[in-house]
C-alpha positions in Angstrom: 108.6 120.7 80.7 106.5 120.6 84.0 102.9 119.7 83.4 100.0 120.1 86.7 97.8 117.4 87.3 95.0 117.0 89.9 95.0 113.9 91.9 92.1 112.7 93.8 91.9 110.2 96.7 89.5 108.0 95.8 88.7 107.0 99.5 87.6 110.9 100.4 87.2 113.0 97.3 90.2 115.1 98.7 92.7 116.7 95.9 95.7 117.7 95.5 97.7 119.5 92.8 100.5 118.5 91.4 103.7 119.6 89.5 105.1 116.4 87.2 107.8 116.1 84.8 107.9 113.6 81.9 110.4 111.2 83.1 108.3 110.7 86.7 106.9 107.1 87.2 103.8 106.4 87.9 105.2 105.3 91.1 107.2 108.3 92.3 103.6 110.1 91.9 102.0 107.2 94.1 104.6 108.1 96.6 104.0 111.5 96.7 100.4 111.7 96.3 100.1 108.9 99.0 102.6 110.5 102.0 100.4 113.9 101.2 97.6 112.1 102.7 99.6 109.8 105.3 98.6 106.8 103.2 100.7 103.5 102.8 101.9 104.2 98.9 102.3 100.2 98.7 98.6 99.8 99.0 97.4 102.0 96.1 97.6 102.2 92.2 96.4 105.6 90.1 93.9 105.6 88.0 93.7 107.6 84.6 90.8 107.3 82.2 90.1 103.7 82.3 93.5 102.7 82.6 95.2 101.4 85.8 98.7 102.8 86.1 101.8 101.7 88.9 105.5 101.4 88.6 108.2 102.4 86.3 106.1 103.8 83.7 106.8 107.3 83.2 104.5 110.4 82.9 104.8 110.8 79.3 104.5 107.2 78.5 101.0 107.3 80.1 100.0 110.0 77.7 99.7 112.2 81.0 99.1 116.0 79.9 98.6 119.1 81.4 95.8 119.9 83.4 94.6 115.8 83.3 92.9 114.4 86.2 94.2 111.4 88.5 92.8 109.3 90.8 94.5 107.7 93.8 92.4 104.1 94.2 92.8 101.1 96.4 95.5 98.8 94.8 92.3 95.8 92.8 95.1 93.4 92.9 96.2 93.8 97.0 98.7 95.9 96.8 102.8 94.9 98.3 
């Protein structure tokens, strides 16, 4: 089951909405989110809550739901 999240780019205040399913990684959302705004995926992590979320963790691992709110931030630890 789809779920829609907002993602925000930390950097501008910009959003974007987007469509997920369950099984998407943290990182296939980073990939998207960050070639929406021309932005070098490698270099940037989502943040949700206080949590700091990247890689093969899924969407419904992360106790992402419907209507939650991401944030697109500067990788803390430098990025790839």
């Amino acid at each position: 089951m789809a779920i829609r999240v907002t993602v925000r780019d930390a950097d501008t205040g910009n959003k974007v909405e987007m469509d997920l399913e369950g099984e998407n990684t943290i990182e296939e959302t980073i990939e998207s989110a960050a070639s929406y705004w021309e932005k070098d995926a490698g270099a940037y992590v989502l943040r949700y809550g206080k949590k700091v979320l990247r890689g093969q963790v899924t969407i419904s691992a992360a106790n992402i739901r419907d209507g939650d709110l991401l944030e697109l931030i500067p990788d803390p630890e430098g990025g790839f």
